[in-house]
C-alpha positions as CSV (number, residue, x, y, z in Angstrom):
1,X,11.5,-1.7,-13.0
2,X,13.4,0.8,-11.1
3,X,12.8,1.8,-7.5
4,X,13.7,4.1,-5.0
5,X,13.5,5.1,-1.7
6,X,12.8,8.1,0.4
7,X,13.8,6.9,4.1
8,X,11.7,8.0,7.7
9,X,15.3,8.7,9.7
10,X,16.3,11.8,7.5
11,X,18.4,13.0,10.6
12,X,16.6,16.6,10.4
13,X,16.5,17.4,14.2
14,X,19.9,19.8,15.5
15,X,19.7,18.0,18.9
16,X,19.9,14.4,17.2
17,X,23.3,12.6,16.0
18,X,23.8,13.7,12.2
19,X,24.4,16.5,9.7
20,X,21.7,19.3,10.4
21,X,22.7,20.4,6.2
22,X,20.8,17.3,5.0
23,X,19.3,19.6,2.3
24,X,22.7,21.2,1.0
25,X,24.0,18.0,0.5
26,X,21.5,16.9,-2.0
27,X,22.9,19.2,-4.4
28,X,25.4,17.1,-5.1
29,X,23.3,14.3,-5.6
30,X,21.2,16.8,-8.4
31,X,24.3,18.2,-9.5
32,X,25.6,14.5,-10.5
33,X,22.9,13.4,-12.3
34,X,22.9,16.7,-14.2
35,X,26.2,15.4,-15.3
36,X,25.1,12.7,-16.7
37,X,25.1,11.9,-20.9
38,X,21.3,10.9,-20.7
39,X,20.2,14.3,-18.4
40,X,17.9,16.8,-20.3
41,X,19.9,20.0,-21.9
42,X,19.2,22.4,-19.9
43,X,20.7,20.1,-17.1
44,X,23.5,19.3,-18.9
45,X,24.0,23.0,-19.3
46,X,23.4,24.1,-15.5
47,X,26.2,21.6,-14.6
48,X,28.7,22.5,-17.9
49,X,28.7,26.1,-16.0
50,X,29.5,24.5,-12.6
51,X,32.2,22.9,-13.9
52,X,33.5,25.6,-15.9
53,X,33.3,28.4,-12.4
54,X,35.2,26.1,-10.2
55,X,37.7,25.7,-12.7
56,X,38.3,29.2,-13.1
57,X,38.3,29.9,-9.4
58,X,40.8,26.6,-9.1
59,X,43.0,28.3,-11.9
60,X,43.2,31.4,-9.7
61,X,44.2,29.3,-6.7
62,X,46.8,27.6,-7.8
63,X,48.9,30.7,-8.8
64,X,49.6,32.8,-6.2
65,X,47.1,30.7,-3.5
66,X,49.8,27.6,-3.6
67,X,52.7,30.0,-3.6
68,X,51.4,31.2,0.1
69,X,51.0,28.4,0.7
70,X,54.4,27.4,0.5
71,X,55.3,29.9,2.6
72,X,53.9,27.7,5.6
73,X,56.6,24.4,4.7
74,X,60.2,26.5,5.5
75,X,60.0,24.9,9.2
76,X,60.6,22.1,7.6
77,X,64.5,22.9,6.9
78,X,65.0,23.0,10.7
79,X,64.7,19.4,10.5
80,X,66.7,18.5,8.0
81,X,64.1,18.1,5.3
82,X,64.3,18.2,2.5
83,X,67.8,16.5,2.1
84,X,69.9,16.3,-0.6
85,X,68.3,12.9,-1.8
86,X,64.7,14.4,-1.1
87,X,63.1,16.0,-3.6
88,X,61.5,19.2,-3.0
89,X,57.5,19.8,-1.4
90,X,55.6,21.7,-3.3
91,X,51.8,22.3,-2.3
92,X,49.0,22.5,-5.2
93,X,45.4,22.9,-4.7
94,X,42.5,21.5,-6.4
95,X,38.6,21.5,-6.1
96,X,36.4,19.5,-6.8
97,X,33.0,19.9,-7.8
98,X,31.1,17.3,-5.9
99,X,33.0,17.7,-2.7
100,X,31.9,21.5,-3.4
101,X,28.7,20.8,-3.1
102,X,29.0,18.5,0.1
103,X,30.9,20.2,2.2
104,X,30.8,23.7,1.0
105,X,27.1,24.4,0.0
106,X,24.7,25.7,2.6
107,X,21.0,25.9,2.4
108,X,20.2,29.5,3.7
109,X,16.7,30.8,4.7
110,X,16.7,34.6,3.8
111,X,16.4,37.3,6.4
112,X,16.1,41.2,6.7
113,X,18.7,43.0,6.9
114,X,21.7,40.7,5.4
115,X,20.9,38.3,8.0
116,X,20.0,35.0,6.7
117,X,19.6,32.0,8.4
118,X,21.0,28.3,7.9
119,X,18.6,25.6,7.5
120,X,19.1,24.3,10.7
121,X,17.0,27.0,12.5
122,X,13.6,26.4,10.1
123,X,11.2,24.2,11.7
124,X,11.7,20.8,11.1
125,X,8.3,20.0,9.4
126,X,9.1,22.6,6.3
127,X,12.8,20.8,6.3
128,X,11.3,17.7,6.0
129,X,8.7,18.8,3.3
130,X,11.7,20.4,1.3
131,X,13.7,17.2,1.6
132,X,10.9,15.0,0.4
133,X,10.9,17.0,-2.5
134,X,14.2,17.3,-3.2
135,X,14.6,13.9,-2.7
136,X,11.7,13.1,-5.3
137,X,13.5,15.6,-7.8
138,X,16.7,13.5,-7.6
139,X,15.1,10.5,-8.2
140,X,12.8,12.1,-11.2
141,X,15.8,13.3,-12.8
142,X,17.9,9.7,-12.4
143,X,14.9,8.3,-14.2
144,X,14.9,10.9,-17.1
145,X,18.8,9.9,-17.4
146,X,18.5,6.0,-17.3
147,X,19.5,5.5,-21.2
148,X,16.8,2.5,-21.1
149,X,14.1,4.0,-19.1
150,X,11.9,1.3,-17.3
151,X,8.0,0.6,-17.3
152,X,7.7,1.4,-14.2
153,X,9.7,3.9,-11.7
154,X,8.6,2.6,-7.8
155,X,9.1,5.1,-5.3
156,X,9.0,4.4,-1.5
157,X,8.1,7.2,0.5
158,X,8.2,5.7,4.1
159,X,6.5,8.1,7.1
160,X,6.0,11.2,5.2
161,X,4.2,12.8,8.6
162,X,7.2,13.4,10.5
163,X,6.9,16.7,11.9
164,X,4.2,17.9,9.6
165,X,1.1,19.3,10.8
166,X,-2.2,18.0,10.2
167,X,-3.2,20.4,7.0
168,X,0.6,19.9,5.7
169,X,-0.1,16.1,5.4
170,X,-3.2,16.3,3.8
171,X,-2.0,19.0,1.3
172,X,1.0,16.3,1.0
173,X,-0.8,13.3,0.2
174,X,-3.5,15.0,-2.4
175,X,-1.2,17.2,-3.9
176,X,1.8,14.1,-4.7
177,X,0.0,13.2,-8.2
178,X,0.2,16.7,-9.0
179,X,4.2,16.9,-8.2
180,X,4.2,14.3,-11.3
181,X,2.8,16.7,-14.5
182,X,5.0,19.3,-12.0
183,X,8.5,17.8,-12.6
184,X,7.3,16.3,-16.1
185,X,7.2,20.2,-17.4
186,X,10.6,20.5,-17.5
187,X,10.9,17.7,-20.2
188,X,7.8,18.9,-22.7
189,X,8.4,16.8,-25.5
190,X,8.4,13.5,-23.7
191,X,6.1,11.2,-21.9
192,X,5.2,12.0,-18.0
193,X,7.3,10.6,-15.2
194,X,6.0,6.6,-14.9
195,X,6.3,6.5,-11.1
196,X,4.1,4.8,-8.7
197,X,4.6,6.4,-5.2
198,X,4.0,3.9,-1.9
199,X,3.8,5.3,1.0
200,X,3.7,4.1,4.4
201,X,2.6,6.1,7.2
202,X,0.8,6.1,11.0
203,X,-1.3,9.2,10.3
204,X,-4.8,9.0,10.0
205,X,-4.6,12.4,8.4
206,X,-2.8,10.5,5.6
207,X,-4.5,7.6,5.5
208,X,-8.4,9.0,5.9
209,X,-7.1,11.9,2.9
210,X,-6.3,8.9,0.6
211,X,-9.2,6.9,-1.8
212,X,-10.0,4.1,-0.6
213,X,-8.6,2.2,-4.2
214,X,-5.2,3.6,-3.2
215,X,-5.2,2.1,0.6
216,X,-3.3,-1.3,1.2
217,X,-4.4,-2.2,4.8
218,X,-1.8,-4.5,7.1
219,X,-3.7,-6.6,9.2
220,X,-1.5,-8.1,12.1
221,X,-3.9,-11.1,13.5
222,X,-3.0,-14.2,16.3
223,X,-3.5,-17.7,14.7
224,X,-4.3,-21.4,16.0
225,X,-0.7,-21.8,16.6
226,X,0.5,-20.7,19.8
227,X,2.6,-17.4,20.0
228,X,2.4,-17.3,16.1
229,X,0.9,-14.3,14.1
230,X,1.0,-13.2,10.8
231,X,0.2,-9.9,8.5
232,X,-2.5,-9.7,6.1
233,X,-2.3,-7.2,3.4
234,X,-6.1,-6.3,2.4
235,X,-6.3,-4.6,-0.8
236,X,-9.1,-1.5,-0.7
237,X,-10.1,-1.6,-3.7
238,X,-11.8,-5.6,-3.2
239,X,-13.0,-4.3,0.1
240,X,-14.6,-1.7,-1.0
241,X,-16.5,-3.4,-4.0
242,X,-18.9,-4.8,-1.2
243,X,-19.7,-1.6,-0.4
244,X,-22.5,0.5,-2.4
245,X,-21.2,3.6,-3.8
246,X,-23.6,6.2,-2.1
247,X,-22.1,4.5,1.0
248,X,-18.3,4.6,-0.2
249,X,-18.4,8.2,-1.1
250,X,-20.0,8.9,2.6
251,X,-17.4,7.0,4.2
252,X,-14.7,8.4,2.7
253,X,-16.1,12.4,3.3
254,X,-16.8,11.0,6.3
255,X,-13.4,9.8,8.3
256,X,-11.5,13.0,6.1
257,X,-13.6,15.1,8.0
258,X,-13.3,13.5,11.5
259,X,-9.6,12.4,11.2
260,X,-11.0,8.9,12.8
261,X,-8.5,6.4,13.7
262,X,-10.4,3.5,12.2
263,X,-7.3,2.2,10.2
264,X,-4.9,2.2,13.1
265,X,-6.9,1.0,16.2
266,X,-7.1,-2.8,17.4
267,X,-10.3,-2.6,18.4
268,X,-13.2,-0.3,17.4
269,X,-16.4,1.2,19.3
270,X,-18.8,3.1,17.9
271,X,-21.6,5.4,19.4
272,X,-24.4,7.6,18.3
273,X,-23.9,10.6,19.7
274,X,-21.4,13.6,21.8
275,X,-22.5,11.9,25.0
276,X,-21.8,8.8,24.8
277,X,-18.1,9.9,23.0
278,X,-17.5,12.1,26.2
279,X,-18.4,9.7,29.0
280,X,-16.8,6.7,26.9
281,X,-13.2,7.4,28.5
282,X,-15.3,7.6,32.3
283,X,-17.3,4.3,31.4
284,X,-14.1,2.3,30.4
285,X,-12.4,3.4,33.3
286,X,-15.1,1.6,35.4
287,X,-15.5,-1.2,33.6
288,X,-11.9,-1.7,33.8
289,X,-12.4,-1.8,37.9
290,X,-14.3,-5.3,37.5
291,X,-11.8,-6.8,34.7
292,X,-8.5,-8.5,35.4
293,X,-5.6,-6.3,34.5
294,X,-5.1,-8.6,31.3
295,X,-7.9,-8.0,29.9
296,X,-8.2,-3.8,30.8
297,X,-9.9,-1.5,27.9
298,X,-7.8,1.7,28.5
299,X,-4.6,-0.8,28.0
300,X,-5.5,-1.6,24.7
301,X,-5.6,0.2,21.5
302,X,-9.4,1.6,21.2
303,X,-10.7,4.0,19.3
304,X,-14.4,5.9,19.9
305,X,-15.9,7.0,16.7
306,X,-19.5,9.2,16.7
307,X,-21.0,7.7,13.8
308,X,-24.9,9.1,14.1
309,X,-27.9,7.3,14.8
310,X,-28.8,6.7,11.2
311,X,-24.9,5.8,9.6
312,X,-23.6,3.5,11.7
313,X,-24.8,0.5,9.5
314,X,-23.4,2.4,6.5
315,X,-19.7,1.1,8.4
316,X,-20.9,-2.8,8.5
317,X,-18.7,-3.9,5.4
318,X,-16.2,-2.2,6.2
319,X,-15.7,-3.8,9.0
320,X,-16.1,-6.5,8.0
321,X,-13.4,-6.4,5.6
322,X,-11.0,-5.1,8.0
323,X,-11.4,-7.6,10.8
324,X,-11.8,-5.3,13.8
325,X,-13.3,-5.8,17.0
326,X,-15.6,-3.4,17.0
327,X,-18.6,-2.9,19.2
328,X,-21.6,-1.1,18.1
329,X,-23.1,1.0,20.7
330,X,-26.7,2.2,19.5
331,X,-30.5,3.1,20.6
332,X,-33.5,0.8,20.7
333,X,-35.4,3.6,19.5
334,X,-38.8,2.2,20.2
335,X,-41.5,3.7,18.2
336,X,-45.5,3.4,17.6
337,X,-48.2,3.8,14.9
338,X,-50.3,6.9,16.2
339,X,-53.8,7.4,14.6
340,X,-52.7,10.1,12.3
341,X,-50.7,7.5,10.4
342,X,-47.0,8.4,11.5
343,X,-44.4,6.4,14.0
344,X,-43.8,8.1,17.5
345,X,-41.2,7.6,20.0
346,X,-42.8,5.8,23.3
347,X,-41.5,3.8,25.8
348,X,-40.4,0.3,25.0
349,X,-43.5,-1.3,27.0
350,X,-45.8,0.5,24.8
351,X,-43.7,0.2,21.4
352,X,-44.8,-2.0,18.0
353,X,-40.8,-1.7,16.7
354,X,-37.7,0.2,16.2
355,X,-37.3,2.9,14.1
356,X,-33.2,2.4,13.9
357,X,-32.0,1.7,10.3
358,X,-28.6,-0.1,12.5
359,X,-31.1,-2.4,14.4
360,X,-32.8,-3.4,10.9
361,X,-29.9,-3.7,9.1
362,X,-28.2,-5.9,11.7
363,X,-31.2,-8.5,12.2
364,X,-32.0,-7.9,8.4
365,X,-35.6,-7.1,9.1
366,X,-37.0,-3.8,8.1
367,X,-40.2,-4.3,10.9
368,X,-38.2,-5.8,13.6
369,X,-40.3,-5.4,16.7
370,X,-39.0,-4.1,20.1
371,X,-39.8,-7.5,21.8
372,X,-38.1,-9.3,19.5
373,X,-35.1,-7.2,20.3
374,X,-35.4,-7.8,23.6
375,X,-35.4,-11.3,23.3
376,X,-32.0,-11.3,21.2
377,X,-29.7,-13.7,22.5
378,X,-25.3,-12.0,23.0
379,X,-25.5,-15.0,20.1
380,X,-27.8,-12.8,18.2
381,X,-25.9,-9.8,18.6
382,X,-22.2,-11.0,17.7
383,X,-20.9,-11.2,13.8
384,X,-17.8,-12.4,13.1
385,X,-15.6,-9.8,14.5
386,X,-18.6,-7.1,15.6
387,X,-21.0,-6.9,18.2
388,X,-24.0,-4.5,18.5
389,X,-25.5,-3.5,21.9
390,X,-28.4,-1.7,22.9
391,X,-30.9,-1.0,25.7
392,X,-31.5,-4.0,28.0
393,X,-33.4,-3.8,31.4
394,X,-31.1,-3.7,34.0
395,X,-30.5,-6.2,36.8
396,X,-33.6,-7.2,38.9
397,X,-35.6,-4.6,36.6
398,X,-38.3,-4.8,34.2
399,X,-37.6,-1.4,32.6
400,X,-36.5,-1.4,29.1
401,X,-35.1,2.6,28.2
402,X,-34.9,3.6,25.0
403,X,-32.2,5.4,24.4
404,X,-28.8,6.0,25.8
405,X,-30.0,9.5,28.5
406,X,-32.8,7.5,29.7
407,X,-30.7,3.6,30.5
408,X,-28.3,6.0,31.7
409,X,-31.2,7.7,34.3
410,X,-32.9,3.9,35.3
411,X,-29.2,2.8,36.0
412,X,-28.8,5.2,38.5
413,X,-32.1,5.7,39.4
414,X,-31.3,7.5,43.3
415,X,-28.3,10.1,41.3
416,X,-32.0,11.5,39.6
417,X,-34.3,11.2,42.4
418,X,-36.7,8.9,40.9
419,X,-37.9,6.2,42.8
420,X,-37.6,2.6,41.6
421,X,-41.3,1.8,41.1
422,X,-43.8,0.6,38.3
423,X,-43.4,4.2,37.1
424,X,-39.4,4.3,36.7
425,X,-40.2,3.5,32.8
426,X,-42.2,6.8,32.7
427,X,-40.2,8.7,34.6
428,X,-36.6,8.0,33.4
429,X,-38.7,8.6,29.8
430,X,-40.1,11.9,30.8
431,X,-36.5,12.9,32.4
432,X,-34.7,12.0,29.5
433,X,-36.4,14.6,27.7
434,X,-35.2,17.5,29.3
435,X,-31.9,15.9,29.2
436,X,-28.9,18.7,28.9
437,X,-26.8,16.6,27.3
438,X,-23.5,18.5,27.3
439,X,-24.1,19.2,31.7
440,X,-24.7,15.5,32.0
441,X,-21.8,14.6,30.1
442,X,-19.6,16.3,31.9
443,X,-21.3,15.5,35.7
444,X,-20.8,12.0,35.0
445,X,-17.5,12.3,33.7
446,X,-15.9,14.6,36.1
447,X,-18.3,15.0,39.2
448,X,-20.1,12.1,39.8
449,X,-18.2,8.6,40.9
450,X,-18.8,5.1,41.1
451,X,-21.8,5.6,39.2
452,X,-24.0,2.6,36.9
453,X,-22.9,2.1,33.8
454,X,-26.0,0.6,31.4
455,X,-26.1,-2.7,31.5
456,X,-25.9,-3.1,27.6
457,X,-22.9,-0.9,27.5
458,X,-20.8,-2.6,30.2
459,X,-21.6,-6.3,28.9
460,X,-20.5,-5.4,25.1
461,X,-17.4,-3.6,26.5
462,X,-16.9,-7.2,28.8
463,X,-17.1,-9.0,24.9
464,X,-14.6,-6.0,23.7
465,X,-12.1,-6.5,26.3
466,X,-11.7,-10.2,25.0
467,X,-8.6,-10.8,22.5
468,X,-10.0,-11.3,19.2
469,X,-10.8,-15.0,17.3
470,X,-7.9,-16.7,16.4
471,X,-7.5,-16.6,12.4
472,X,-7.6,-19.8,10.7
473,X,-4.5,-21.8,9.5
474,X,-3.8,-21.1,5.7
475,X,-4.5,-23.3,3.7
476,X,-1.1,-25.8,3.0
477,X,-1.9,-28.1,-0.3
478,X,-0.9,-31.6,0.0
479,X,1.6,-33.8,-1.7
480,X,3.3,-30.4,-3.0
481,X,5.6,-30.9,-5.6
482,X,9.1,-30.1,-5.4
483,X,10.4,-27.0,-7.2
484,X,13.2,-27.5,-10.1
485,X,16.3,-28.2,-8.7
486,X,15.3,-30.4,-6.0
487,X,14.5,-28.1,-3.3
488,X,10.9,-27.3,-2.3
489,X,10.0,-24.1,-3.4
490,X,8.8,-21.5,-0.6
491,X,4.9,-20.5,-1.0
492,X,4.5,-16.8,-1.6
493,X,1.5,-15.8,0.8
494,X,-0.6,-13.2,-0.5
495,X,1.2,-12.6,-3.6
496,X,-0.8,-10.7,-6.8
């Protein structure tokens, strides 16, 4: 096996420490390779006329170039030197070809005009994009030279987003298989480049672009043992065998088209709608007011992800496979057999069950009634790592709402002008349906202060703000035998 490595500090910004020419100087790097026995021929014959130029220009130089040259030494004799037992300086010049290409060889970005300007002054996501590829050219063409070519040719690529806009990185990422039969076309009557590229990276552009089969997740979780945590590498392609593949395509459409930061978030929260997305950076802000500063939301790293009304149980294995805190923010959605045979929204008091497929999926019961739901225990409603909340009467109240516009109207019952009364149900109901749902969002998240938020909301956030179960111990076999040599042998964790 052969590996190599594309590094994250390639020293591309002018106003950092380091060589700004990064991108010259890998033509030396090509240009030795070229040289080598095992390169391809037309290589071979690229760096045969190198060679062959410099010579002729180093010929030229050392004729009349070295006599000048001399010229500069005469001020020599003023000291004495040389002396009769010294023998004579004479200067002669020579050129090499690799230090040609190091410290002579400019990348130049042409201009109008005969101005053209160094590569320096591009911006530094195309400079990183050419020196990726560069890079990956080198390292192609060191494989094509190895005289014993190995099975497999590991390339790491580490933090290929640096300075690359969004579009840039995707294009990246999909398009990195492609550079493969690319390269290979130079060499047509031998066998593609064997490489396997890894890449690690912090951009959910990347990451979300990606199948999930090619994702390796690191999991970074607290165990029993005080102070102690460990990283868990969770391979995608298990994880995602639990999920159906109607769901796994729609997951994966899904996060590339809403650049979600599922993958790089500690803790998750996920809600139906715009609304609740908008006002969810207002409602953590007060919730925060009545938690101790260790346990604050807006300190930790949360993400808010719209999901729908009907998808959000589509995301239930995959959470569960990536051991998130995540807190499932959805509607009661009460409903009731009319006489013409089809289920109507209705207030909760008046409602036979729930006609939301997150609800029925949770509980596992397809005619889960509304009163059941209400009588679901914080027990009930916590899963390993997830909780799910939804509509709850608030404090001292009866009232059940149904969705999230009309908790939000019985929780602030005097900001609405309604009057808390046996009619407060109906009302908030009736209210709720002329909600203007962007105007709202925004009164409550600019205008309005120290406002109610729902109680389901703010008790699943309270469970959120909590640090995560502690992971098990792994599991140490007894009476281990010692490994050859007398030593114990150190356990490989995790290893394929």
């Amino acid at each position: 096996m052969q590996t190599g490595f594309v590094k994250a500090q390639r020293t591309l910004d002018m106003g950092k420490r380091g060589d700004t020419d990064v991108i010259g100087k890998l033509l030396n790097k090509l240009f030795r390779t070229a040289s080598n026995l095992n390169a391809s021929p037309g290589d071979q014959e690229i760096a045969t006329q190198l060679k062959a130029a410099v010579a002729g220009i180093e010929q030229t130089m050392q004729g009349d170039f070295d006599d000048q040259l001399k010229g500069l030494l005469p001020a020599l004799n003023s000291f004495g030197f040389p002396s009769l037992n010294d023998t004579e300086l004479r200067p002669q010049t020579q050129i090499d070809v690799e230090s040609l290409l190091t410290d002579n060889t400019r990348i130049l970005y042409t201009g109008t005009d005969g101005v053209h300007l160094p590569e320096g002054y591009n911006g530094l996501g195309t400079r990183n994009l050419i020196y990726i590829l560069l890079q990956l050219e080198a390292l192609h063409k060191t494989y094509r030279s190895t005289a014993t070519r190995p099975g497999t040719h590991l390339v790491f690529i580490e933090e290929p987003e640096a300075h690359l806009h969004p579009q840039m990185q995707e294009v990246f990422i999909t398009q990195l298989n492609e550079a493969i039969a690319t390269l290979s076309e130079k060499y047509p009557g031998e066998p593609v480049w064997q490489v396997q590229f890894i890449v690690s990276t912090h951009s959910s552009h990347l990451a979300n672009a990606a199948q999930f089969d090619a994702i390796r997740y690191f999991l970074n979780e607290p165990t029993a043992a005080q102070g102690v945590r460990r990283t868990k590498v969770k391979d995608f392609r298990k994880g995602a065998a639990a999920i159906q593949s109607d769901d796994r395509s729609f997951l994966q459409q899904y996060m590339t088209l809403t650049k979600c930061d599922l993958y790089f978030a500690d803790k998750v929260i996920l809600v139906e709608g715009a609304t609740e997305k908008i006002l969810m950076p207002r409602i953590l802000k007060l919730v925060d007011d009545t938690l101790p500063p260790e346990a604050k939301l807006c300190r930790q790293y949360i993400t808010t992800i719209e999901v729908g009304g009907a998808h959000a149980q589509v995301f239930y294995p995959l959470l569960d496979f990536l051991e998130l805190k995540t807190l499932i923010v959805t509607d009661i959605d009460a409903v009731r057999l009319h006489p013409d045979g089809k289920l109507r929204k209705c207030l909760c008091a008046e409602a036979e069950r729930t006609s939301n497929n997150a609800l029925k999926r949770w509980f596992d019961d397809a005619m889960i009634s509304v009163a059941a739901l209400t009588a679901k225990t914080p027990a009930d409603k916590t899963r390993r790592f997830c909780r799910i909340a939804y509509q709850m009467p608030e404090d001292g109240s009866a009232h059940t709402a149904r969705s999230y516009e009309d908790a939000l109207i019985l929780a602030n019952l005097d900001r609405f002008g309604i009057a808390d009364d046996a009619a407060a149900a109906q009302n908030a109901f009736d209210a709720a349906q002329d909600f203007k749902k962007s105007e709202e969002a925004i009164r409550f998240a600019i205008i309005e202060a120290d406002w109610n938020v729902p109680k389901y909301i703010r008790e699943g956030l309270v469970w959120l703000s909590e640090p995560p179960p502690d992971a098990p111990p792994p599991i140490v076999p007894e009476d281990v035998p010692p490994a050859p040599g007398g030593a114990d042998a150190p356990a490989a964790e995790g290893a394929a």
